[in-house]
C-alpha positions as CSV (number, residue, x, y, z in Angstrom):
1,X,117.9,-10.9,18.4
2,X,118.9,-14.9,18.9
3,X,121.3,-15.6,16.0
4,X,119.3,-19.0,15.3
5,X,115.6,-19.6,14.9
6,X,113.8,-21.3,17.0
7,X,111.1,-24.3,15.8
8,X,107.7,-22.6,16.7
9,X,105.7,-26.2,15.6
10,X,107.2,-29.1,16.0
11,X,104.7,-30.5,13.2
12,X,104.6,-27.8,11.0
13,X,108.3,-26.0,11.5
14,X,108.6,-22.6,12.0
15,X,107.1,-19.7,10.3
16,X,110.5,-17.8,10.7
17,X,112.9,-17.9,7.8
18,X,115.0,-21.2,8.8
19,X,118.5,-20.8,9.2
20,X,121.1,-23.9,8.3
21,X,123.0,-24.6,11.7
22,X,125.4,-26.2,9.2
23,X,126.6,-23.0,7.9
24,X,127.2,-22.0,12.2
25,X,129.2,-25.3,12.6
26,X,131.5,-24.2,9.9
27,X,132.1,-20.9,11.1
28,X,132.5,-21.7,15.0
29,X,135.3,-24.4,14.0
30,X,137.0,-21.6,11.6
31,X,137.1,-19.3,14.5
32,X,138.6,-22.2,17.1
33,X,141.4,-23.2,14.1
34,X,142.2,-19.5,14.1
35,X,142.8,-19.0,17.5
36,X,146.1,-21.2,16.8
37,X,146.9,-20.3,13.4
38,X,148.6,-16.9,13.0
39,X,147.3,-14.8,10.1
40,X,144.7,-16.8,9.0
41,X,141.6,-13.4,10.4
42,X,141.2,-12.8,6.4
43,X,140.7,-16.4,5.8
44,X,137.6,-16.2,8.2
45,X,136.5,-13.3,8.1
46,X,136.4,-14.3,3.8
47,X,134.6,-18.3,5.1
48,X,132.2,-16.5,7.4
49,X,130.8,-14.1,4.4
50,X,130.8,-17.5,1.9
51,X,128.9,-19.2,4.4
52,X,126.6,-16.8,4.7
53,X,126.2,-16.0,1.1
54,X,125.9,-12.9,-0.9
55,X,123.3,-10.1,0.4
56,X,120.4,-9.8,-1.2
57,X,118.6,-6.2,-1.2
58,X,114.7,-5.9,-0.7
59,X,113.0,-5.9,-3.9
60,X,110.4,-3.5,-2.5
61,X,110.8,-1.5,0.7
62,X,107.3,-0.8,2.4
63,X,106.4,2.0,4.1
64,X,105.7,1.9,8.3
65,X,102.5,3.4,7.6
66,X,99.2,1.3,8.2
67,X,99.7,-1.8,5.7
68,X,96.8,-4.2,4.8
69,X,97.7,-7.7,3.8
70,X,95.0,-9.2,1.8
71,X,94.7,-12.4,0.6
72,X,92.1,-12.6,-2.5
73,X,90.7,-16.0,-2.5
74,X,86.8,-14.8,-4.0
75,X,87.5,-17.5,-6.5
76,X,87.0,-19.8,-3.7
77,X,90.0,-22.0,-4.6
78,X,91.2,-22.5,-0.7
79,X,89.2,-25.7,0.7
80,X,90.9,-25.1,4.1
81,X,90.5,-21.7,5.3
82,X,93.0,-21.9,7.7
83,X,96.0,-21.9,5.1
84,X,94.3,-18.0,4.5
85,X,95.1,-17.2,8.4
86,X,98.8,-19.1,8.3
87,X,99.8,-16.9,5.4
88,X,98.6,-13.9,7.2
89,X,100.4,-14.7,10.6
90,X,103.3,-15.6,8.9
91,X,103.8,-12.3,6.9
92,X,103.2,-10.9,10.2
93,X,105.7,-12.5,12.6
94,X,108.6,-11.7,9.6
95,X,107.5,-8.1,9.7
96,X,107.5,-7.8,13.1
97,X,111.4,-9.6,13.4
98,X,112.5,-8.2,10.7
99,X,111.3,-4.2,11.2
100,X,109.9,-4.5,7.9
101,X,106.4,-3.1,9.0
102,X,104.9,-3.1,12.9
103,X,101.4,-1.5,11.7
104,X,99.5,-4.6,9.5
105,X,96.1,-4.5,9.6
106,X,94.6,-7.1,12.0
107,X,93.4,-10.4,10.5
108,X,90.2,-10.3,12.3
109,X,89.4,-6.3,10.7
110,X,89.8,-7.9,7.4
111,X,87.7,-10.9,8.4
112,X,84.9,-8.7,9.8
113,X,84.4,-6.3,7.2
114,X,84.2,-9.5,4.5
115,X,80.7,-10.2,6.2
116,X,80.2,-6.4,4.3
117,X,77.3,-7.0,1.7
118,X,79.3,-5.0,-1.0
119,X,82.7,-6.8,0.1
120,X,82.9,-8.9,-2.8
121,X,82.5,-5.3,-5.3
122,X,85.1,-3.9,-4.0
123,X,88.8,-3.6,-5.3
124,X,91.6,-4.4,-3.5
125,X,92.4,-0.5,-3.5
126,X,89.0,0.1,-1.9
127,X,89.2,-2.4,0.5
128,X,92.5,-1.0,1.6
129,X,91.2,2.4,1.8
130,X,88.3,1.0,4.1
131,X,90.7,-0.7,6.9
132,X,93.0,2.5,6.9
133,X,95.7,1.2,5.6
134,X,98.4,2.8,3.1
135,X,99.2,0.1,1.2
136,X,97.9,-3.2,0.5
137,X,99.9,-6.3,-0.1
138,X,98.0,-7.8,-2.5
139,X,98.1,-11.9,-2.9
140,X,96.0,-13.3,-5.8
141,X,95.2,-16.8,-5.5
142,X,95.8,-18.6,-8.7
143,X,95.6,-22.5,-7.7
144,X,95.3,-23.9,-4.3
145,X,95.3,-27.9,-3.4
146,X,95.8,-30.6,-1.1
147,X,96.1,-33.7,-3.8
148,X,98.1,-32.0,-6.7
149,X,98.0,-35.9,-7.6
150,X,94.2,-36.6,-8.6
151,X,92.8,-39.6,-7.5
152,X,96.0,-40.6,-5.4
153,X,94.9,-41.4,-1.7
154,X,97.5,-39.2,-0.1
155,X,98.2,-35.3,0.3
156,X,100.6,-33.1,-1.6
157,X,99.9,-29.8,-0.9
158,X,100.1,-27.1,-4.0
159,X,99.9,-23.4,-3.4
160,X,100.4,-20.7,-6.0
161,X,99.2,-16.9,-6.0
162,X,100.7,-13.5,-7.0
163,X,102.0,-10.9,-5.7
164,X,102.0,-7.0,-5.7
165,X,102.1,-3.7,-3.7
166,X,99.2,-1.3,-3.9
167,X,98.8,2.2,-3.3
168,X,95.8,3.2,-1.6
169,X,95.6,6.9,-2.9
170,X,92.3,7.5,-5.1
171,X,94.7,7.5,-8.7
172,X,94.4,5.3,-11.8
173,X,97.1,3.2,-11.6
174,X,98.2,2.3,-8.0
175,X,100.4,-0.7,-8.3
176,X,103.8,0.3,-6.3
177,X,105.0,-2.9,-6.9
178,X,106.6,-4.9,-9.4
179,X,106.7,-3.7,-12.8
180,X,104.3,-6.5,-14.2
181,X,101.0,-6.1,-14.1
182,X,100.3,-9.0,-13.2
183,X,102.2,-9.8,-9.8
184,X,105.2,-11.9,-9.2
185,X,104.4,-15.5,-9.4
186,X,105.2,-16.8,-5.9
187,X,104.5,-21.0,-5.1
188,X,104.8,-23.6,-2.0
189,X,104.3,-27.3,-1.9
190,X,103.8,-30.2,0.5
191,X,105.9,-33.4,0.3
192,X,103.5,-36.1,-0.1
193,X,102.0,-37.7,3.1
194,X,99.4,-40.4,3.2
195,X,95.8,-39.4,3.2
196,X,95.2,-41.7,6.6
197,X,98.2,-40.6,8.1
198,X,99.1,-38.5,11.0
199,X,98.4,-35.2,8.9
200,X,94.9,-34.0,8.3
201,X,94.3,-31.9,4.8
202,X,94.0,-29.0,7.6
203,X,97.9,-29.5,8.8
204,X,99.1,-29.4,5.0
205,X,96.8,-26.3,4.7
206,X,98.5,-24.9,7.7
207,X,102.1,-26.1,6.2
208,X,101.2,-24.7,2.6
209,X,100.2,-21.4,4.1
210,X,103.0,-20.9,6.4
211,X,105.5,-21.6,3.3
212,X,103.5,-19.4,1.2
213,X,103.8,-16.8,3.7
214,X,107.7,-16.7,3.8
215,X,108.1,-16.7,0.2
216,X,105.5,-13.8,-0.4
217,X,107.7,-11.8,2.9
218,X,111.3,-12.7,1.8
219,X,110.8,-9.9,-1.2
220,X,110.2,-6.9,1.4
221,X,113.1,-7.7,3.7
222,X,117.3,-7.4,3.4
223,X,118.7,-10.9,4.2
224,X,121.9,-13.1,3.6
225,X,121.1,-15.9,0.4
226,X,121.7,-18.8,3.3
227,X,119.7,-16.9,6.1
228,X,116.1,-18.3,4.2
C-alpha cells in the first residue's frame, strides 16, 4: 500500500484519510542526519513514533460478514441527495483500504428496495435483515445544511448525524455498538464559499458528505493520531 494518499478530487480532496506530508519531511531528513551521526537510531526511531503519534485502537471492530451501511435521512433533512451517496462511497473506499470490511451492501440494493411501499415502516434492524446483511451501520441524521448562516448569500456546509452498530439477529436489543443509546455524535462542515461562486450547493453536499464519511469510518479502523 502507497505510504501517502493520493488526491482523488482535485475540488473536493480525497475521500481517503489525508496524511500530513509534513510529518514525512521530518522523518526523511532524521534518517539522512543519521546516516552521519553515530548513535543517534534511538533518536529516530523515538521522532519517527512522535511524528506519527500515538496509536489509536478501533472503538468497534466489525465483523467480515455482509454489513449494511444505512444512512437514515426519512426526516428529509438532506436537500442534496448526493451528500447521501458520498458518505456511502466514502465509508466504502476506507473499508476496502483499510480491511475493515470487503462485503458492504451495495448502494444501489439499498436504493432499490427504498422504492418498497413498507420501506419507510421498517426498522433499521429489518431493513438490514432484508439486504442480508449482519450488521447495519446505522447513521441517524440529526441536521443537515448548506447556509448554517441564514439569510447570508454564501454556503457553509453543516452536517451532523449519529452513529451506531446494529445487530441484525431477531432479539430485543440489538445495538452492538456504543454504549449510549443514542449513537455517537459525529459532525462535518464546509468553510464558507460564496453562493455565486465556483461551488454549487451540490459540490458542498459532495464535500460535507465525503467528510462525514471519514469521521463516521475512523471509529472502526486501527490508525496512527497523525495518519487522519
Amino acid at each position: 500500500m502507497n505510504s501517502e494518499w493520493r488526491i482523488a478530487n482535485s475540488e473536493i480532496g480525497s475521500r481517503r484519510p489525508l496524511r500530513l506530508h509534513s510529518l514525512f519531511a521530518i522523518r526523511y531528513l532524521t534518517l539522512v542526519l543519521c546516516a552521519a551521526l553515530p548513535g543517534c537510531i534511538q533518536m529516530a526511531a523515538a521522532i519517527t513514533n512522535i511524528t506519527g503519534g500515538d496509536w489509536i485502537e478501533p472503538e468497534f471492530e466489525l465483523t467480515k460478514e455482509p454489513l449494511l451501511v444505512l444512512v437514515d435521512d426519512r426526516g428529509g433533512q438532506i436537500s442534496e441527495p448526493k451528500a447521501i451517496r458520498e458518505v456511502h462511497q466514502t465509508i466504502s473506499e476506507i473499508f476496502l483500504e483499510f480491511n475493515v470490511n470487503k462485503r458492504i451492501v451495495p448502494f444501489q440494493e439499498w436504493q432499490n428496495l427504498q422504492a418498497d411501499r413498507n420501506y419507510s415502516k421498517m426498522s433499521a434492524r429489518q431493513i438490514g435483515e432484508k439486504l442480508g446483511a449482519e450488521q447495519v451501520l446505522y447513521i441517524s441524521i440529526d441536521r443537515f445544511t448548506l447556509n448554517s448562516e441564514s439569510g447570508a448569500p454564501i454556503f457553509k456546509g453543516e452536517f451532523v448525524a449519529r452513529v451506531k452498530v446494529l445487530s441484525t439477529e431477531r432479539k430485543k436489543d440489538v445495538r452492538l455498538w456504543p454504549d449510549e443509546e443514542s449513537g455517537r455524535r459525529v459532525s462535518a462542515t464546509t468553510d464558507p464559499t460564496p453562493a455565486d461562486g465556483d461551488k454549487s450547493g451540490a459540490d458542498v453536499a459532495a464535500e460535507l458528505g465525503i467528510k462525514l464519511g471519514q469521521e463516521v469510518a475512523q471509529f472502526f479502523y486501527g490508525r496512527r493520531e497523525f495518519d487522519q
